[in-house]
C-alpha positions in Angstrom: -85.5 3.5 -37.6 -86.4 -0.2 -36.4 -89.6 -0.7 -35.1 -90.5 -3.5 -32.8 -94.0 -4.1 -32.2 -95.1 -5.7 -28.7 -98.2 -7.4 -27.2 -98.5 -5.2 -24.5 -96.9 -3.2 -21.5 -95.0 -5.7 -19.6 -93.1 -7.1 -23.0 -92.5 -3.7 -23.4 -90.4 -3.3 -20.4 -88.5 -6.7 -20.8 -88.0 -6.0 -24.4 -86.1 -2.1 -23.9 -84.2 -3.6 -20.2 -83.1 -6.4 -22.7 -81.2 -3.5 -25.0 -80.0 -1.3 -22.7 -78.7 -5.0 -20.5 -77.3 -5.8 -23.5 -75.2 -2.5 -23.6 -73.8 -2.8 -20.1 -72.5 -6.3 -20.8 -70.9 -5.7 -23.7 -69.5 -2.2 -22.8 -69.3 -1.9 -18.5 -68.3 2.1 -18.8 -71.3 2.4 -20.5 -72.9 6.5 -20.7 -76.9 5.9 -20.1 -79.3 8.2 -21.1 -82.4 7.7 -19.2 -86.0 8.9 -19.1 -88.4 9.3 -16.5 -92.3 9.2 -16.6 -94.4 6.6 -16.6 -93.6 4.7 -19.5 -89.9 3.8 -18.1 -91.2 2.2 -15.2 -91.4 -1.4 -16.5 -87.7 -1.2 -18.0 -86.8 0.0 -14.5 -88.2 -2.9 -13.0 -86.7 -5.4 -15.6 -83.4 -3.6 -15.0 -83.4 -4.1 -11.3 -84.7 -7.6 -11.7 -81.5 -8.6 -14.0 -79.4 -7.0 -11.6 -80.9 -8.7 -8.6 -81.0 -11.9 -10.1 -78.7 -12.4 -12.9 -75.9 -9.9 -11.7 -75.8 -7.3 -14.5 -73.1 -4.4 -12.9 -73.9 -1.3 -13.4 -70.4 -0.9 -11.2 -69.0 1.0 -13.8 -71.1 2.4 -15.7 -72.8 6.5 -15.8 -75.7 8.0 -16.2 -77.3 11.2 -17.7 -81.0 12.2 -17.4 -83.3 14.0 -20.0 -84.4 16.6 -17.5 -86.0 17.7 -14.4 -88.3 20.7 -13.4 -87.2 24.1 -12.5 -88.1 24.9 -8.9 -87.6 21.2 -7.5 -84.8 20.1 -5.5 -83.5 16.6 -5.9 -85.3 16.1 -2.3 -88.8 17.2 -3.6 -91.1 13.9 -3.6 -92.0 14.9 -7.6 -88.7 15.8 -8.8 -87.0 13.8 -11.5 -84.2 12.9 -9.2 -86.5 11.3 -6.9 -87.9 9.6 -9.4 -84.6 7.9 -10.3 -83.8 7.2 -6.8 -86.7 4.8 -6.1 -87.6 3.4 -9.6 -83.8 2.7 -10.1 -80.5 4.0 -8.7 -81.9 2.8 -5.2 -81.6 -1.1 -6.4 -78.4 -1.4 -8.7 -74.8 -0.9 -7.7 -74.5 1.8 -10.2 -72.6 4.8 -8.3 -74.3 7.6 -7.3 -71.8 10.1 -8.1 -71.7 8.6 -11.7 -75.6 9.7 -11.6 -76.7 13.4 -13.2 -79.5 14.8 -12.8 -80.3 18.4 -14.2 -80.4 20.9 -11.0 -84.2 22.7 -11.3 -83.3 24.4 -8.1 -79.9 26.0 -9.7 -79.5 29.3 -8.8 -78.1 29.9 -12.0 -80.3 28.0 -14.4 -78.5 28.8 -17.6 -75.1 28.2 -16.7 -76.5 24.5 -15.4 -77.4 23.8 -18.6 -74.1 24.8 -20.0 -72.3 22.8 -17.5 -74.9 20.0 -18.1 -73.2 19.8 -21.8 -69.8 20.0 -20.7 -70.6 16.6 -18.1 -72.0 15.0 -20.9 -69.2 15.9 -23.5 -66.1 15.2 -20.7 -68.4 11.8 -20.2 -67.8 11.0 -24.2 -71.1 11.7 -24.5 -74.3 9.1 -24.3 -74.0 5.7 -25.5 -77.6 5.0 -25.6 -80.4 7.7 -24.7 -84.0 5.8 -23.6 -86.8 7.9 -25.0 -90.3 8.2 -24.1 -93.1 9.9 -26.4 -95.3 12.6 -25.4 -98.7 13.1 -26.6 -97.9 16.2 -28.8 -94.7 14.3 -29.6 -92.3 15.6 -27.5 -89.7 14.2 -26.8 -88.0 15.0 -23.4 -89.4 18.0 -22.4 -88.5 19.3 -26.0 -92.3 20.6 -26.9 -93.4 21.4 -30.7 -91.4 24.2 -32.1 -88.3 22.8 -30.5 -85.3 23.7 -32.8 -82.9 20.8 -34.3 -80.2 22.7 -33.1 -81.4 22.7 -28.9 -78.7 22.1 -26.6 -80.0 21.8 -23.0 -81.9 24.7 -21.8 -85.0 25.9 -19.7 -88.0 25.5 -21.4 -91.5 26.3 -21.1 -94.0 23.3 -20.8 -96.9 23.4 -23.2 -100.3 23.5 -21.3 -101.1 19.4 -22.4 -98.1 18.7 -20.8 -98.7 20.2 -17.1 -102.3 18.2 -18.0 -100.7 15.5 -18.9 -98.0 15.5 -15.9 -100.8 16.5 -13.4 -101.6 13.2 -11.7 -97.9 13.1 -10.3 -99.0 16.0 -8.1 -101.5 17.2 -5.6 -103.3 19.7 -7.6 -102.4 21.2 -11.7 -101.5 24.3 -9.9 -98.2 22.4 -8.1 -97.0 21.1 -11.4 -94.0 23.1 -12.8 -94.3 25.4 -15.7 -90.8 25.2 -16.9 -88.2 22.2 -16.9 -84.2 21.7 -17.7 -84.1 19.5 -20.9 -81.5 18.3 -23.0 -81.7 20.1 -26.3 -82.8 18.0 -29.9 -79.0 18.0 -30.4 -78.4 16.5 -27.7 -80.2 14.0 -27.8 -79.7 13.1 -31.6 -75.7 13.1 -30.4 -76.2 10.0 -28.3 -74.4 6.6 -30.0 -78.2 4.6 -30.3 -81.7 6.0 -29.2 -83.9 3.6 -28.1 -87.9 5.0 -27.6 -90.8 3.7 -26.3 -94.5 4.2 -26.4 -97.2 2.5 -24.9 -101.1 2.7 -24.9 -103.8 4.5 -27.3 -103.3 7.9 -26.4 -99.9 8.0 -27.6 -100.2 5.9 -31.4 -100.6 9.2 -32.9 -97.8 10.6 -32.0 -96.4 7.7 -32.8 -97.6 7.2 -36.3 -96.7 11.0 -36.8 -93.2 10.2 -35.7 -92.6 7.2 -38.1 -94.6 7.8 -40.9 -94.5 12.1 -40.9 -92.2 14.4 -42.1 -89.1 15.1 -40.3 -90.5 18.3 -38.9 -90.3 20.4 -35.5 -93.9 20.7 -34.6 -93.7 17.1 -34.1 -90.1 16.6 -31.7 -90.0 13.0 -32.1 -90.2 13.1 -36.0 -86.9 14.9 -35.8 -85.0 11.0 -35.1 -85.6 10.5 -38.0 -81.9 11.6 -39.0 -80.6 9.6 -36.5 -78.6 6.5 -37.5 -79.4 3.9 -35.1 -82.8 4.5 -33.6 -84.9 1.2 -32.0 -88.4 2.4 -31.5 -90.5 0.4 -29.3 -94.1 0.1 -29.1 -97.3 -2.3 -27.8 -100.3 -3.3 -29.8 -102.3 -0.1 -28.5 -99.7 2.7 -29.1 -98.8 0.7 -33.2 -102.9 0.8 -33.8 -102.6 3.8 -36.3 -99.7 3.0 -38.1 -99.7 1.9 -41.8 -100.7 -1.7 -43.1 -97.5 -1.2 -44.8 -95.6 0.0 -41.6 -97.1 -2.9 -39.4 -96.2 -5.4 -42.0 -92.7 -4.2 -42.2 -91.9 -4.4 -38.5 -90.2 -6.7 -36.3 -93.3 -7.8 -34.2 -92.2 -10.5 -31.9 
């Protein structure tokens, strides 16, 4: 795993829209696996700025999202596809019928997830899957206990998660209980994995991650048997690591 440590949040956008840039350019069919919350945001906005100004297509490339929240419809203000909509899809040129989005509102939930995998495979699978970091390590909405062997499924969202995911709504109450999420598997089947954490809260997940044992009850631990995995942090989300660890990293 690579680590690159950052100054701070807006090096940390420029830094991951610089990777994943890189990836369309040198491969325009590229399969993108993206991430919502509110991490992303600032590699959103890098992304659309590159477009807008240096004119990096996205013509012909696809995309494939983590998850989204059982019950929402891709219309519903909080729903993941929303999300995608304004922070991104809304300002490139890459085609919205190349965009997928897990279906909360399915009527038949598990057979979405099964037909989630099949896009995915029939797509040749993800080229390079953008991470975020939850507090308890998830990864996704893949929560502790999460097996290596998930495929994309329904899951229940731990109680620090609807806390955590709270502000996006009016009220604790309105915020989802249970989510679509690609599975550990899939995830670890993507080409490259890039992650990125940012701020206090989440360095000891972080340093759990990195410098743990590859174990479920910490999701994010698990990409550690991934091949090609760029994991990047600021200042504030590195503070716990290791002397050893921050000496060792690429801090630019």
């Amino acid at each position: 795993m690579k680590l690159i440590i950052v100054k701070d949040y807006g090096e940390l956008g420029k830094k991951a829209a610089g990777l994943v840039a890189d990836e369309v350019k040198s491969n325009p069919k590229v399969v993108l696996g993206l991430a919502t919350g509110g991490t992303p945001v600032g590699m959103y906005r890098e992304l659309i700025k590159l477009h807008q100004e240096e004119g990096i297509d996205f013509s012909q490339a696809s995309s494939f999202n983590l998850d989204e929240y059982v019950g929402l419809g891709a219309t519903h203000p909080q729903s993941y596809r929303a999300y995608m909509q304004e922070n991104l899809f809304d300002h490139i040129n890459l085609p919205a019928g190349n965009t997928h989005v897990p279906a909360g509102d399915a009527a038949d939930l598990q057979q979405e997830c099964v037909s989630y995998e099949e896009a995915i495979r029939q797509a040749g699978g993800v080229d390079i899957q953008v991470l975020g970091i939850g507090n308890n390590g998830h990864i996704g909405f893949n929560e502790p206990g999460s097996s290596a062997d998930s495929t994309t499924r329904v899951v229940q969202l731990t109680e620090s998660t609807i806390e955590a995911n709270a502000r996006y709504f009016a009220s604790k109450v309105e915020v989802p209980t249970q989510a679509v999420s690609m599975g550990i598997k899939t995830i670890l089947s993507a080409k490259k994995v890039v992650l990125l954490a940012s701020g206090e809260a989440k360095a000891e997940a972080v340093r759990l991650m990195l410098e743990g044992e590859p174990t479920a009850d910490v999701p994010a631990s698990l990409l550690q048997h991934h091949p090609d995995v760029t994991v990047i942090v600021d200042e504030a989300a590195a503070s716990q690591l290791t002397v050893a660890a921050a000496s060792s990293e690429d801090k630019r």
